[in-house]
Residue, then its C-alpha position, 0 to 999 in steps of 0.5 A: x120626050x125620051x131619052x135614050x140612056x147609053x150603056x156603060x160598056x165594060x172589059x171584055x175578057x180578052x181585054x182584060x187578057x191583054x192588060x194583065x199579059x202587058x203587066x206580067x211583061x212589064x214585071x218581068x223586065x222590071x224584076x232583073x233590074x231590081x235584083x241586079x239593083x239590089x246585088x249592086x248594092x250589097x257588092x257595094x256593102x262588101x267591097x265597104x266591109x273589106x274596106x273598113x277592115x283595112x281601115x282596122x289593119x292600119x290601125x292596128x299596125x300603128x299601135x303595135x307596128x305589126x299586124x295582127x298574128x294570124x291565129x295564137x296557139x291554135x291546134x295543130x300547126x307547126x309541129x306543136x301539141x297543144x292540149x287541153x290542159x297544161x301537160x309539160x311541153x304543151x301549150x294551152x289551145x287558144x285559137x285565137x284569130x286576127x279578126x279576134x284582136x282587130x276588134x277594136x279597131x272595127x268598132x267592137x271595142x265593147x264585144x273586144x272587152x268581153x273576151x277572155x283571152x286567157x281561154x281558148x275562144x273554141x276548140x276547132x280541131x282534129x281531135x284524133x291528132x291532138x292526142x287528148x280529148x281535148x273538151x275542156x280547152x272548150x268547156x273550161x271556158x264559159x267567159x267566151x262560150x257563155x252560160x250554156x256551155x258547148x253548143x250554147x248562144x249566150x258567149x262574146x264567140x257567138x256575135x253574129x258582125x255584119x261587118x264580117x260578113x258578105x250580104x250577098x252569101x244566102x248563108x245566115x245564123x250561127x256557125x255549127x260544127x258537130x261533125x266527126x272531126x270534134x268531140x261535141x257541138x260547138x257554135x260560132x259568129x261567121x265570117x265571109x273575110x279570111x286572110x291571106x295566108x299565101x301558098x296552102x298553109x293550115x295543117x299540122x307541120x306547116x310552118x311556110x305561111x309568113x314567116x317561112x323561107x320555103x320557095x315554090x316553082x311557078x307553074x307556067x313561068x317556071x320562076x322559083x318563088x318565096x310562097x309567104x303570105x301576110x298572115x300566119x301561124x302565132x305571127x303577121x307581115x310588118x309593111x316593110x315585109x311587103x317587098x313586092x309593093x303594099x297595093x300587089x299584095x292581098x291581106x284579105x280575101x273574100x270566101x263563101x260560107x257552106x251551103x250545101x254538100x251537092x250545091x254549086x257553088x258551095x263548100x261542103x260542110x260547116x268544117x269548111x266555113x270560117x270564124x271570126x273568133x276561133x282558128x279552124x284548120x282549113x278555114x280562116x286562111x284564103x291560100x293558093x296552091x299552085x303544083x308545079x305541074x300547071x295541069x295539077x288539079x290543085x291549080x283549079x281548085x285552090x283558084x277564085x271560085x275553084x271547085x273543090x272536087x272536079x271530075x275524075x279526082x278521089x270522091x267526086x263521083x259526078x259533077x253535081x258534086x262540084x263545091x269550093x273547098x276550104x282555104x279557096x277564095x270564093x264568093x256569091x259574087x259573078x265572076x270572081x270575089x273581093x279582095x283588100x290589098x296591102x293599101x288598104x284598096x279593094x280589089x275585085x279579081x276575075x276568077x278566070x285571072x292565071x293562076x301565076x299571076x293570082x300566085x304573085x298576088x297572094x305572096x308578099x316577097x316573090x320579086x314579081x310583079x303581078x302586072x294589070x289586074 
């Protein structure tokens, strides 16, 4: 008796067509849940970081009864020449930072015992306005920089700390500023936290960040305001200082590294990204600068994710050239950045938040009150 054997059939090519356009549809509606799982997560990590800095603030204010200064004797500030060597009338360069002295309050007790604070822990600095060549506050301190001298890797200063540093940025490695504004390469640990330092106050003769009595006219309200952030040059905000209320004043705020000169969003150099242990001119303060004239470009760009160059102003000769400037709060964040308030709470603030009501927020005694944000 026969048997008949059946054939075993097999996929034809549209079948299997079909199959691998089923599971390229399915990946595709998978992978921008995973993605936004994953930035959920590292928004999370951020909004931690901030917080434990503001764990470090407290502590430290506990034992010192004021917060970390801001930034110690750090090149061109105030009026003040600091030189690389010990002219008469002249300070030492340090350019030491809050972040530098809230060490051991971060747990980095150990890397805080490695600094050298009797010299500088970087330059940093417009040299042509220091007056002096001034490599050897740099070079005359191999206890911070490490064996390798200017532009090594082996010193306490190039510690990369997680805890300093958004792990949503791209930006990754060691800080490196060679450009014309310094005599050589230097190489620091970066940092994604800056703090506040109320209404842009970085430069040489500025002396309106903390401990200033200046006053500024808000743009759309027309109020005149005291414009005194929490941190500034050699000196830093006690409690009481917070006269608006601890929770409507930002101490910290959140800043993208540089990531390329036509990228957006973006800064446009290494000079304009931050480090945690060295003063850097325009960029360990996140400051806001609103011009009395509410169109002022300045009200853009010194926003939460406020361009640096916008069509139409000196050097921005076409929109792809649109990128944060130093001293902006930014972030890699949609919408807007983080930010650790006076209370130790971390805030998320929409970039599209006015410009008055930002202002209220970074200044610590204007007598306004910034309402919901």
């Amino acid at each position: 008796m026969l048997r008949h054997v059946r054939k075993r059939r097999a996929f034809t090519l549209i079948e299997l067509l079909v199959v691998i356009a089923i599971i390229a549809i399915l990946v595709a509606l998978l992978l921008p849940a995973v993605q936004q799982a994953r930035e959920a997560a590292r928004r999370t990590q951020c909004k931690s970081n901030l917080k434990q800095l503001g764990i470090g603030l407290a502590n430290y204010h506990d034992v010192n009864q004021q917060l970390p200064p801001g930034d110690i004797s750090a090149n061109r500030v105030r009026g003040i020449t600091y030189t690389a060597g010990n002219d008469v009338g002249s300070e030492d360069v340090k350019n030491h930072t809050a972040l530098l002295l809230l060490l051991p309050y971060v747990d980095q007790a150990t890397l805080y015992q490695e600094i050298d604070f009797d010299q500088a822990t970087g330059i940093a600095c417009h040299g042509a306005n220091l007056g002096v060549n001034p490599t050897g506050a740099w070079a005359t301190n191999p206890n911070n920089v490490g064996l390798d001298g200017p532009g090594g890797e082996d010193g306490p200063v190039h510690k990369v700390i997680a805890g300093f540093l958004c792990p949503s940025d791209s930006v990754t490695g060691l800080l490196t500023r060679n450009d014309a504004r310094h005599y050589h390469t230097e190489r620091h640990g970066r940092t994604n936290y800056l703090m506040a330092g109320g209404s842009r106050g970085w430069g040489s003769n500025r002396s309106w960040m903390f401990h200033a009595n200046s006053t500024r006219i808000m743009p759309n309200s027309g109020v005149r305001v005291r414009d005194r952030g929490m941190f500034g040059h050699q000196g830093a905000a006690r409690v009481r200082d917070m006269s608006d209320g601890s929770s409507n004043t930002i101490a910290f705020g959140e800043a993208r590294q540089a990531v390329g000169r036509d990228t957006v969003p973006g800064i446009s150099s290494n000079h304009y990204s931050a480090a945690w242990a060295a003063y850097t001119w325009v960029s360990n303060y996140v400051v806001t600068h609103p011009n009395r004239n509410a169109n002022h470009n300045n009200n853009v760009r010194y926003h939460i994710n406020g361009p640096r160059d916008t069509p139409g102003m000196a050097g921005s000769a076409a929109v792809s050239r649109v990128r944060h400037h130093g001293g902006t709060a930014s972030s890699a964040h949609t919408g807007g950045a983080h930010f650790l308030m006076g209370d130790g709470a971390v805030k998320f603030l929409n970039e599209n938040i006015g410009v008055d009501q930002y202002a209220y927020l970074m200044y610590m005694g204007d007598g306004e009150l910034p309402g919901d944000f």
